[in-house]
C-alpha positions in Angstrom: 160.6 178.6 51.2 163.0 178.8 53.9 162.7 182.3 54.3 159.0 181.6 54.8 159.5 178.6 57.2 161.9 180.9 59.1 159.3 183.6 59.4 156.8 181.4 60.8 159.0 179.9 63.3 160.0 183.4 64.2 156.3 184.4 64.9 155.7 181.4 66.8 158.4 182.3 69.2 157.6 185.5 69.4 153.6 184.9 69.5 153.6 182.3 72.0 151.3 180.6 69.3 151.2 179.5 65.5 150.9 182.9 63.2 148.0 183.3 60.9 148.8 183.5 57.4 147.7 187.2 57.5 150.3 188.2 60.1 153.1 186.7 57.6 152.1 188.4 54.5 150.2 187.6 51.6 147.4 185.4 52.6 147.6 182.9 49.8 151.4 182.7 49.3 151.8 182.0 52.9 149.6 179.1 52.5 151.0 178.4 49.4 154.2 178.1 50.9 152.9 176.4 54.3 151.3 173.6 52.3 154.8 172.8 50.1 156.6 172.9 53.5 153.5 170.2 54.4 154.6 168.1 52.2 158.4 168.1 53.2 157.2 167.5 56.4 158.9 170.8 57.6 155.7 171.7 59.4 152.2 170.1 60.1 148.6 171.6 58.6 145.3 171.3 59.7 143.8 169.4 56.8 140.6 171.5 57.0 141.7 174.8 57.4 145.3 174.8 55.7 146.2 176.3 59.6 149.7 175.6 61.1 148.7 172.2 63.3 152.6 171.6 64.0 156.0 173.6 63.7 157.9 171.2 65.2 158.9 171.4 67.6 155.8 173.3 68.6 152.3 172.1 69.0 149.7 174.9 68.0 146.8 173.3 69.9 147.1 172.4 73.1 148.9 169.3 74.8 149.8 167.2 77.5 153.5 169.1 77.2 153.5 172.7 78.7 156.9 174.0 78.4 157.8 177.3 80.1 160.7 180.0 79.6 161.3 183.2 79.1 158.0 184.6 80.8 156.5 182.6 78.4 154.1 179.3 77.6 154.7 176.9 74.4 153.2 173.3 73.7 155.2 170.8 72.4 153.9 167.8 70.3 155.3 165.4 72.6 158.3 165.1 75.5 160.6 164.8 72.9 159.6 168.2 71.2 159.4 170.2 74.6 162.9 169.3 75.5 163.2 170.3 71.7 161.7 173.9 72.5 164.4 174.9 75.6 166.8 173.2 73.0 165.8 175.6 70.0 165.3 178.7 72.1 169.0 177.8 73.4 167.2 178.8 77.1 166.3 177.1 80.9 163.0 176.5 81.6 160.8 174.3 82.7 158.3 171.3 81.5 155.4 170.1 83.2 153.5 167.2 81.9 151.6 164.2 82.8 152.4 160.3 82.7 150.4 159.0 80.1 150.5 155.6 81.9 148.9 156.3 85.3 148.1 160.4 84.8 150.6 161.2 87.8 151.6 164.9 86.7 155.3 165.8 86.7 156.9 168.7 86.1 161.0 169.3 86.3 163.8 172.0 85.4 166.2 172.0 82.3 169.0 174.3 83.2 172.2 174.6 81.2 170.0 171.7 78.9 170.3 169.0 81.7 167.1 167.8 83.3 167.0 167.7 87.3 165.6 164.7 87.7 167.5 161.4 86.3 164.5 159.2 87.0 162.4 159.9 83.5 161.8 157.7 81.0 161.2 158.7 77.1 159.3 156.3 75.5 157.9 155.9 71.5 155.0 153.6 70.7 156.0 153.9 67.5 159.4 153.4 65.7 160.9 156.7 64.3 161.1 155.3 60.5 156.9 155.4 60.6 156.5 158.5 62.6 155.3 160.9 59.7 152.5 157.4 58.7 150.5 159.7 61.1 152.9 162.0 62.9 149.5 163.8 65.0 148.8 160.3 66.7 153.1 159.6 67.1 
């Protein structure tokens, strides 16, 4: 399974996007695979369509958290997660966002993985322990 989880991680970098089960190998051992990682919570599925919904710390639909590096575009789930993408890809880049408070958009630097502005705030609605109760709404 790792192999497989590595793979898909891989793609996702390299895709700017989740992978289809196709572009991985067999169809029905990827998904196979992808639903056992599921349920180790090593990634997220779409419930309908068995697709990759979450690879933390990538978001496969679109989000709030628009992270930028390398010439390239990635979601993250959450601000957590996109300081968890620069972190991951071990590169600077930059994160733009919203405040989910008043909708004021931000958008700052991570260089050498410090942020350039010391004025954020991170904040979770819901405690860490219950995160994976309904990790899509966390």
């Amino acid at each position: 399974m790792l192999s497989l989880r590595n793979r898909t991680y891989a793609a996702f970098v390299e895709l700017g996007r989740a992978p289809s089960a196709g572009e991985l190998g067999d169809e029905e051992r990827v998904r196979a695979g992808w639903r056992h990682l599921h349920e180790v919570h090593a990634l997220v599925l779409n419930p309908a369509t068995d697709e990759i919904r979450m690879a933390n710390p990538f978001s496969a639909v679109p989000t709030a958290y628009r992270v930028h590096a390398d010439g390239r575009w990635w979601y993250g789930n959450c601000a957590w997660d996109a300081f968890g993408i620069l972190s991951a890809l071990k590169v600077d880049g930059r994160i733009e966002s919203s405040c989910p408070d008043c909708g004021e958009l931000y958008s700052f630097d991570v260089v050498e993985q410090a942020i350039d502005d010391s004025k954020l705030l991170f904040h979770c609605l819901v405690p860490a322990a219950r995160w994976w109760d309904d990790i899509v709404f966390t």
